[in-house]
MILO-223590 format. One record per residue: x, y, z of N, C-alpha, C in turn; residue in three letters. Coordinates in steps of 0.02 Angstrom, whole numbers, plus 50000, padded with zeros to 5 digits. Layout:
BEGIN
XYZXYZXYZALA
...
REM end
This chain:
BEGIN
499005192850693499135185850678498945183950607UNK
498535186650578498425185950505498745187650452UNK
499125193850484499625192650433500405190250420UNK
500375184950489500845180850500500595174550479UNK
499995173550485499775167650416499615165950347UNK
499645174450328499625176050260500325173250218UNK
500975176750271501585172250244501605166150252UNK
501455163850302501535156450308501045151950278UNK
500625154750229500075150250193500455147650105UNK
500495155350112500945158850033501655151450016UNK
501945150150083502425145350075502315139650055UNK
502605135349994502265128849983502945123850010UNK
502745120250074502945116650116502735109150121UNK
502585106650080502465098750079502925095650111UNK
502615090650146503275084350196503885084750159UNK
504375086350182505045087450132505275090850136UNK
504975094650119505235100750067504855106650108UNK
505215108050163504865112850224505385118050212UNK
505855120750189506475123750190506195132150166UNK
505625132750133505395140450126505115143050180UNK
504635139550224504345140550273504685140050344UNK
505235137350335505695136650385506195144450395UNK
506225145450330506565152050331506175157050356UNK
505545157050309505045163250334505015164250397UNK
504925157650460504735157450513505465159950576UNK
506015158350535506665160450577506715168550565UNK
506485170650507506415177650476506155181150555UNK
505505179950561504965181850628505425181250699UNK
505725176250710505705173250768506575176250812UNK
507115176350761507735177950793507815182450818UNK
507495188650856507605190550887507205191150975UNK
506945185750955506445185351013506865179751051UNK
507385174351049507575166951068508335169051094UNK
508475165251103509285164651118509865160051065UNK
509255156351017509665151950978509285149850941UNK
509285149650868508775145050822509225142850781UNK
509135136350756509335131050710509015125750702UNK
509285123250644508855115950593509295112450604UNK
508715106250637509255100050644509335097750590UNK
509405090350573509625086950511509045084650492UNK
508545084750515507765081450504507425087450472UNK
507835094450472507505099450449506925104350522UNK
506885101650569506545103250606506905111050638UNK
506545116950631506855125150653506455122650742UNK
507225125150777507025124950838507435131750883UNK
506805135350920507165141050937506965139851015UNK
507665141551042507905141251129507765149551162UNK
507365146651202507335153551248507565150751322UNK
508225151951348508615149051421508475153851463UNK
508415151451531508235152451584508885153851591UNK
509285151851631510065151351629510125150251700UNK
509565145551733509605140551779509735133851768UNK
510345132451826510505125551789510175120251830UNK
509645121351851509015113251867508425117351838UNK
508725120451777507795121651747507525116251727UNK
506795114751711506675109851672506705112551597UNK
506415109051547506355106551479505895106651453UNK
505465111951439504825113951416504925114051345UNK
504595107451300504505108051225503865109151198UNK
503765114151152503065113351093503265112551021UNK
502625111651004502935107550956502215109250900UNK
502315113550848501965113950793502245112050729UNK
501825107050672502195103950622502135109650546UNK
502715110750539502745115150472502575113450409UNK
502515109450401502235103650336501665104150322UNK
501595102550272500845101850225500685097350178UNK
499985096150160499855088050120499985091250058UNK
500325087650011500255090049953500125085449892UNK
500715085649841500865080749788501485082249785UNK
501555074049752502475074549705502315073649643UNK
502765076949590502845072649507503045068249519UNK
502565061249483502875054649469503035055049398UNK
502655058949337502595055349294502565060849244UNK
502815063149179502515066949132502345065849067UNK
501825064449046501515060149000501695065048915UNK
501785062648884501985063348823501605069148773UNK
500955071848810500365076048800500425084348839UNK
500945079748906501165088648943500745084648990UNK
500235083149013499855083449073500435078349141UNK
500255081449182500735079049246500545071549289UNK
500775067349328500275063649360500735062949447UNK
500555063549479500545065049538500475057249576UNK
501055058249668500625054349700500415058249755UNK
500205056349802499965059949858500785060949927UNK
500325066449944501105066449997500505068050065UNK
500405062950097499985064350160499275063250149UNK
498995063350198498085061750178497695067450136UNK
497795063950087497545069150033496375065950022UNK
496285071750032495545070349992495175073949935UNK
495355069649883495395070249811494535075549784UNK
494295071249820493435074849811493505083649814UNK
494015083549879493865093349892494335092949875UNK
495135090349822495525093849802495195094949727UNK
495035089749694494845089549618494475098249590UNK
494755098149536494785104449493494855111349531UNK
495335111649610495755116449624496195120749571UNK
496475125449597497225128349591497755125249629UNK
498215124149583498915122149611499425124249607UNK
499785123049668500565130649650501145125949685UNK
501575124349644502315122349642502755123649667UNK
503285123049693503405126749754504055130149708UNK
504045128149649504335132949618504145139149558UNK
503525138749595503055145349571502755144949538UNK
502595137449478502155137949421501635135749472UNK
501195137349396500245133949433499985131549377UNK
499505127649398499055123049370498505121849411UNK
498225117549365497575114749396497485106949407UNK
497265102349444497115095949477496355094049440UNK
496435091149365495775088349380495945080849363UNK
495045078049357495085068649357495105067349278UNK
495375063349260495065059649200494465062149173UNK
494215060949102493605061149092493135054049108UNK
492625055749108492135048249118492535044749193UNK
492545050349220492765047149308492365050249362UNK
491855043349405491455046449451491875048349491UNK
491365052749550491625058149614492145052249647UNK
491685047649651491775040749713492505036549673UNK
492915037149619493215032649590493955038849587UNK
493595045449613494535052449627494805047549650UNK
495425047449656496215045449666496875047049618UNK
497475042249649498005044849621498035041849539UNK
497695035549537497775033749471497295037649423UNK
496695042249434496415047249404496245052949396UNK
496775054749446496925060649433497615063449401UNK
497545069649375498155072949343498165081149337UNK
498665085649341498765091849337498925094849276UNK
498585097949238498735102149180499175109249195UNK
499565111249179499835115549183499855121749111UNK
499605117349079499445122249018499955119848962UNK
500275114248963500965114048909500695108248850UNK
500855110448794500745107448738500855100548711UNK
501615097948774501785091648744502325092448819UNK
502825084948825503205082948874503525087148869UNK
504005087748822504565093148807504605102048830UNK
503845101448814503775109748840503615110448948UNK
503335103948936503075104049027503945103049051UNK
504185096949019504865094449064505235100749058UNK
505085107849038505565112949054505425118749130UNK
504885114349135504455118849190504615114249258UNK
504445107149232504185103249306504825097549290UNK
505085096149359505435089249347505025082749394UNK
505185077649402505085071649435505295074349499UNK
504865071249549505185073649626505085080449638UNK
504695086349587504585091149629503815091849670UNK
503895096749699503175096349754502645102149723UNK
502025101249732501455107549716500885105249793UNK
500615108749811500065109349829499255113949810UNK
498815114149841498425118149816498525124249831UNK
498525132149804498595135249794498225139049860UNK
498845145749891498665149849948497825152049940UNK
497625152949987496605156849995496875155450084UNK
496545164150075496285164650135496015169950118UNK
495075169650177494645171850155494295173250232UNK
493995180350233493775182450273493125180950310UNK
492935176550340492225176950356491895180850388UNK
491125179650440490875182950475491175184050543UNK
491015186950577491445189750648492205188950629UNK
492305182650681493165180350686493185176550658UNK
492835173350608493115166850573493435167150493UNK
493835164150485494235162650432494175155850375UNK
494435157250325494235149150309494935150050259UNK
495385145550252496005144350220496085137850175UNK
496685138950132497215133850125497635132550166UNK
497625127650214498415125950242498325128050302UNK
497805129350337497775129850421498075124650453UNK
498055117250433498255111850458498825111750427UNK
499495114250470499625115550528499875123550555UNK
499855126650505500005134750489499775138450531UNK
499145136750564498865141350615499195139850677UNK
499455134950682499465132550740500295135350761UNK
500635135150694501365139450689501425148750711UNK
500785152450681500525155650690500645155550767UNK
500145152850805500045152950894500945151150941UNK
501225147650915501935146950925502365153050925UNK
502365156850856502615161450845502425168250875UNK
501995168150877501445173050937501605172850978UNK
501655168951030501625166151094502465167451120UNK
502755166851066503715170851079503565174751076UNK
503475179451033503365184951010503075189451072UNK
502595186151111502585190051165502645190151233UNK
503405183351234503835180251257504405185051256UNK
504565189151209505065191351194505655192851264UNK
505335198151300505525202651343505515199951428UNK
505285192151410505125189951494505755185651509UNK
506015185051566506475179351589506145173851586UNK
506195170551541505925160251559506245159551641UNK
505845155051658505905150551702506395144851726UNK
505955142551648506275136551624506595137351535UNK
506695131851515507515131251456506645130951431UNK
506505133051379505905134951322506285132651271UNK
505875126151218506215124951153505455124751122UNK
505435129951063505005129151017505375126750949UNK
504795121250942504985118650878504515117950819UNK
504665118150771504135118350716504505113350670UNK
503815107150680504305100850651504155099750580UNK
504625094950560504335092450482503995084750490UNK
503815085850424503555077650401502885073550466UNK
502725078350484502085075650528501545073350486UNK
501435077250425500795072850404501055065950360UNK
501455062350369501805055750336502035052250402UNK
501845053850449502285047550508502405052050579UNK
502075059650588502515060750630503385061550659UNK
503715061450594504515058850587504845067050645UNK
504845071850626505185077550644505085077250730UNK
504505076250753504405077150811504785072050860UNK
504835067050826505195059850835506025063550852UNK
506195064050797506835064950804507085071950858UNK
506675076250840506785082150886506865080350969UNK
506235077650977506115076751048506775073251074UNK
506765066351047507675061851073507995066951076UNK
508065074051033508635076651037508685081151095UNK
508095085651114508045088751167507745084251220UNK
507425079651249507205075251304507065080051356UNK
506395081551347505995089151374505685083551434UNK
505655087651478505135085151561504535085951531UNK
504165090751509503675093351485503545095951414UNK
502865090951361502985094051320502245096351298UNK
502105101851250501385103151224501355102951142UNK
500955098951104500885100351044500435104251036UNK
500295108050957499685111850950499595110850873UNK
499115109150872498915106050811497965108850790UNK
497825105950737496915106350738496675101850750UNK
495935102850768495545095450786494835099050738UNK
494565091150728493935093050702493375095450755UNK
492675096650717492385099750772491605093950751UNK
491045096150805490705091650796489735096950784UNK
489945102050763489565107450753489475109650681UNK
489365105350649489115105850566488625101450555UNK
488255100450497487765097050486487875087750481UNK
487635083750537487715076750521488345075450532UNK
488725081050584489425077950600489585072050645UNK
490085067550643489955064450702490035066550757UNK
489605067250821489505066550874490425070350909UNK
490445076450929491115078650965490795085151004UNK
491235086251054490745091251100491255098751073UNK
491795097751042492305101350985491675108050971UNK
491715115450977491305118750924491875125050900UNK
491805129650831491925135350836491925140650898UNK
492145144550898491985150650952492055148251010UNK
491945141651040492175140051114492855139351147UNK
493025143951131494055141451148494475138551125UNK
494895137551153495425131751156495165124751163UNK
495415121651123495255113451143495835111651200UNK
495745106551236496365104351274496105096951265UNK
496525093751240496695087251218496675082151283UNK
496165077151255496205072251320496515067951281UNK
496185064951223496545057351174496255059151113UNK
496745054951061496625054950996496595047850981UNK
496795047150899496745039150892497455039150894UNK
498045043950900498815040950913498845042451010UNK
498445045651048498965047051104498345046151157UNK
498555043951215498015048551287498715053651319UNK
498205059051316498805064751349498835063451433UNK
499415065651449499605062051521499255068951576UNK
498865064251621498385068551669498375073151695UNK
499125076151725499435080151743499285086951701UNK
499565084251629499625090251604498845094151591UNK
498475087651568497775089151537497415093851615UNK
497555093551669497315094651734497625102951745UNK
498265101951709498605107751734498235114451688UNK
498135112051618497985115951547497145118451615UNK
496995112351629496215113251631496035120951678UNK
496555117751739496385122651801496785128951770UNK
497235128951733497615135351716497075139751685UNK
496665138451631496145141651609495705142951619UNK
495465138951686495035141051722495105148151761UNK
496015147051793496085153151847496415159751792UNK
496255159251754496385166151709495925167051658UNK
495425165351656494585165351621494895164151550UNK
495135160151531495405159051466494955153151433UNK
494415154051390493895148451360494185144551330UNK
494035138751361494335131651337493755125451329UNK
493905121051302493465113651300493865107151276UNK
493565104451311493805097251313493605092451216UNK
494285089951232494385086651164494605077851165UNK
494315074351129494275068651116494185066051075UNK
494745066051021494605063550951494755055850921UNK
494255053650886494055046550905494615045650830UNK
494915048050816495345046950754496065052850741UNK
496345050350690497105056750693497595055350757UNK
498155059250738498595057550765499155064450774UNK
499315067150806499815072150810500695071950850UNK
500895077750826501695076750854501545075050920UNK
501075077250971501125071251039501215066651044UNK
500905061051024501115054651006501855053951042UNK
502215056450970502945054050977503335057851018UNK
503175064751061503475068451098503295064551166UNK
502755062651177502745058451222503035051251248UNK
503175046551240503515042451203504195044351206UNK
504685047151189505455046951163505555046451228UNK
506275041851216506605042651258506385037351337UNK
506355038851401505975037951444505155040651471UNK
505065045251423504315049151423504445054451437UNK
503725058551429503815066451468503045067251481UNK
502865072251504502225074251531501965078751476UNK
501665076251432501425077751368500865078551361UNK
500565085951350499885084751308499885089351246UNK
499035092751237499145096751175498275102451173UNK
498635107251132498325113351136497955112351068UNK
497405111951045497055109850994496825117350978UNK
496555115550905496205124250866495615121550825UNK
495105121250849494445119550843494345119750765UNK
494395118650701494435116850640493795112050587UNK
493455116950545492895112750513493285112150438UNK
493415106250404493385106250341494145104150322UNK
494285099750389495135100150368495485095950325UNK
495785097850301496195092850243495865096450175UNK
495595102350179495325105050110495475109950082UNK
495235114450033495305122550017495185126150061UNK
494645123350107494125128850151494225125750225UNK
494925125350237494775126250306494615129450367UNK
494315129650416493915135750434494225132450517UNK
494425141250547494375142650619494065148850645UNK
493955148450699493845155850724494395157450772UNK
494745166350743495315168250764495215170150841UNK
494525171150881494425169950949494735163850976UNK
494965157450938494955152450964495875151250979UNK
495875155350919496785155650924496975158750964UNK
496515165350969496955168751042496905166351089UNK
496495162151131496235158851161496815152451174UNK
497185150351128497515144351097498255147751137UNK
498345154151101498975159951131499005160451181UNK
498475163551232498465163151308498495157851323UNK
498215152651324498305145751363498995144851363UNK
499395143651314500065142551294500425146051366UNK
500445150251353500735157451385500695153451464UNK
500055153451488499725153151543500105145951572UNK
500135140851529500515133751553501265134751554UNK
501485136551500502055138251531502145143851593UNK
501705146651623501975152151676501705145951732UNK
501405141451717500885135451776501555132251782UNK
501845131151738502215122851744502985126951783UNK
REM end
């Protein structure tokens, strides 16, 4: 699995502009499905049919997107100025590496004579190394995307710490989870989807879902954890499993499912824990919701440091994340 996140880190995928990572991920996946294609929202969705006709409509749903920046602006000196594309936090981006999704790099720092507490979009800016406008405007235009630059880094035991886990790992467990899907008859009509534009509105999952109107759906996303120094208060840790999603600050997952995840992992010793995040919002939300509803919850990946350079999981937790998956769809 790591080095199915090595590619999918490498891809710079900001809300938008998902179309490298969309490829990489159809690269992996077409021979495992019965059908993959991009809707018009950009969202890659691959069909694995039962080829029963009262199957139900089993959707998941991992978002391919990433927080990044856009060029607004190129100042007459060469230096770049940026706005934010998603919840950006300037403190752990400031004086990064940055990589363009058309391959240049630079660096993100603030103004001079600018406190920690005063980072943002109006003081910050990206050097790229160019002498004047003329030499940058041959590199960078208005409207293109950069984020911070691929890291992934090995920790102790199973843990990892990245760029871009949020939501990459969780694409990762999707792609896995076919992958060793490949060779089984579904049940039921299986649509994996890997949406866009989740960290700006949730938009991809929105549109996807109306389009397929699944009985049953699962997102898988990260959650924070509550096992670091002076965190707030979450029963969330590393190394304990799978999270299974009760509520966030966008959704309460519907009982059924959260009941079904629960006892499923129980009867196949698969380590799991209960999740309740008093803030954030994921493609559940809106998979739940479309349409007349569906029986929606979500498969969480226990996550310290998110929204940064150093985001950190433990890969026990993903496999963990893989079996459950596996395990609900063979429940449902």
């Amino acid at each position: 699995m790591l080095n199915i996140l090595k590619t999918l880190i490498n891809a710079v995928s900001v809300s938008g502009a998902e179309e490298d990572i969309s490829e990489a991920i159809k690269s992996m996946i077409e021979g495992c499905c019965d059908e993959v294609y991009n809707d018009t929202l950009g969202n890659l969705i691959a069909v694995k049919k039962s080829g029963k006709p009262d199957a139900k409509k089993i959707m998941m749903a991992a978002h391919m997107d990433e927080i990044g920046f856009m060029v607004t602006f190129i100042e007459d000196n060469g230096f770049i100025r940026i706005a934010p594309v998603g919840g950006i936090n300037w403190i752990a981006a400031a004086y990064g590496e940055i990589l363009f999704k058309n391959g240049l790099r630079g660096v993100l720092v603030p103004e001079n004579k600018v406190g920690a507490n005063e980072y943002g979009t109006a003081k910050m800016y990206i050097d790229i190394g160019a002498k004047n406008k003329t030499e940058a405007a041959k590199k960078v235009k208005i409207g293109d995307t950069c984020t911070l630059a691929p890291k992934l880094i090995k920790l102790m035991g199973n843990r990892i710490a990245a760029t871009k886990l949020d939501d990459k790992i969780a694409c990762v467990i999707l792609i896995q989870a076919l992958l060793n899907l490949k060779n089984t008859k579904a049940e039921n009509d299986l649509y994996f989807v890997f949406t866009t534009q989740e960290e700006v509105g949730i938009r991809g999952a929105k549109t996807s879902t109306y389009a397929i109107m699944p009985d049953y759906a699962i997102a898988v996303d990260v959650t924070g954890t509550g096992d670091t120094p002076e965190a707030n208060p979450m029963i969330c840790k590393l190394g304990e499993g799978a999270a299974i999603k009760i509520m966030d600050g966008s959704v309460i997952c519907h009982r059924e499912m959260v009941n079904l995840m629960m006892k499923t992992a129980e009867a196949k010793k698969i380590p799991y824990q209960s999740e309740i995040l008093l803030y954030g919002g994921t493609d559940t939300a809106n998979m739940q919701s479309a349409g007349s509803g569906c029986i929606a919850g979500a498969i969480s990946i226990p996550s310290r440091y998110i929204h940064s350079g150093v985001e950190m999981c433990d890969m026990k937790d993903v496999q963990s994340c893989v079996d459950l998956l596996i395990a609900t769809l063979e429940a449902i």
